[in-house]
N, C-alpha and C positions, 0 to 999 in steps of 0.2 A: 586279109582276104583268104577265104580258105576253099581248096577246088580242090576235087577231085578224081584223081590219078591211078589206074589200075585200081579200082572200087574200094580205094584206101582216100580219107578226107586228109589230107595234108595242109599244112597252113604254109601258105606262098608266100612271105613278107620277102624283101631282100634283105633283113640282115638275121633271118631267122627261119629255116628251113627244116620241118622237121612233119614227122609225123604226129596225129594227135597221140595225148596218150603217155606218151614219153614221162617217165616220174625222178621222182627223187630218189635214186639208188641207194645212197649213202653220202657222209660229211665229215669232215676233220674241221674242228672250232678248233684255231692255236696251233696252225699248220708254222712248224718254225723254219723260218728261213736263216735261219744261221747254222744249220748241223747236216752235214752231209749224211747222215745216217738214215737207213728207212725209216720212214713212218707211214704208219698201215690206218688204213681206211677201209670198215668193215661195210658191208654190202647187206644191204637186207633183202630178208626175206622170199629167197630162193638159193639157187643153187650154180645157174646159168643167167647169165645177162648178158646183152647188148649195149655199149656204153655209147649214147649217143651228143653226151655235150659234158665239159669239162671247165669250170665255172672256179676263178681264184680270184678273192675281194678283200676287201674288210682289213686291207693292211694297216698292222700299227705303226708305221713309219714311213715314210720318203722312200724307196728302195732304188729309185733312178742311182742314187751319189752310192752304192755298195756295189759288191764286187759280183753279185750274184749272175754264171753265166747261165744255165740253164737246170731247169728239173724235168724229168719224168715220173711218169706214171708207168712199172711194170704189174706182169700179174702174182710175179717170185718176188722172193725175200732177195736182197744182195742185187739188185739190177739182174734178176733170172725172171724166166718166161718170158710173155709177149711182154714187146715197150706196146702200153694203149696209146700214149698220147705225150709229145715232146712238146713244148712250143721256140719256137724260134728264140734266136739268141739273145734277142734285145727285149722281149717280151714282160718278162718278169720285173723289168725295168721302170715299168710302166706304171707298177702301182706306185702310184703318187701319196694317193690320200685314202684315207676310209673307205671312201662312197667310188672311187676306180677298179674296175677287173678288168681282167683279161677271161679270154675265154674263146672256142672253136667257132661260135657266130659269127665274131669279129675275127676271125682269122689267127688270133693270136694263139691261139695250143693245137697243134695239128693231130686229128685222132689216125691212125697207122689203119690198116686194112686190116688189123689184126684186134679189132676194139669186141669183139665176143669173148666172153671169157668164164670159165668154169669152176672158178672162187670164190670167196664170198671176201678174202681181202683184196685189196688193191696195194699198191704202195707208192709212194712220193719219195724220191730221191732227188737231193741237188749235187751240181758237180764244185759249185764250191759256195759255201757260206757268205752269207750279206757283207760279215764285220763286225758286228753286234748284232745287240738284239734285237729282232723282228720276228712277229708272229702274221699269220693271213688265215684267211680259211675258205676250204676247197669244197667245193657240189661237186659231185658226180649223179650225172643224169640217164636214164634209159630206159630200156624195157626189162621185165625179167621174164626170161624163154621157160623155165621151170626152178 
């Protein structure tokens, strides 16, 4: 259903709230979930965005049975600048199978008040590695302000 709100058409579902419009920002194919070190996700095609959904799928393994406790999203190398988006402890846990994500519709990566941001990387950091090897790959979703 899509109604509109302050002369903006927004789609009202409950598990998907957004304004139209919202794009594909940027994407990491082969996001690894076993290396606590940054990995950078480049942003296209501006200069300034508004990051409005945060989309992790396509895992290649079980990841519930590793040890993996949480990732962020900053807008600095080294966990520096804005955290965009954390998701809750158990989250990452979640991807089961290929065709499973987590993601801020469902509650599961919470984006900070602080999700505008004036780079064109992003970065993925975990606090501790699966155990082996596991890859996944991350959408970053929004608007680009200029």
């Amino acid at each position: 259903m899509i109604s509109e709100k302050s002369g903006l058409n927004v789609i009202d579902e409950p598990l998907y709230r957004s304004w139209e419009g919202a794009i594909l920002l940027g994407k990491l194919i082969g996001l690894n979930m076993n290396i606590t070190t940054d990995q950078s996700i480049i942003l296209y095609n501006g200069t300034k965005f508004i990051v409005t959904d945060i989309v992790i799928t396509n895992s290649s393994v079980d990841l519930s049975s590793g040890t993996i406790a949480k990732g962020y999203f900053y807008s600095g190398a080294s966990r520096s600048g804005v955290e965009i988006a954390a998701p809750p402890t158990t989250s990452l846990q979640l991807l089961t199978t290929s065709s499973s994500y987590i993601g801020n519709k469902s509650n599961l990566i919470v984006l900070t008040d602080n999700n505008s941001v004036s780079v064109n990387t992003i970065y993925f950091s975990l606090n501790t590695g699966h155990g082996s090897a596991a890859i996944a790959d991350a959408y970053i979703f929004g608007y680009i302000l200029s």
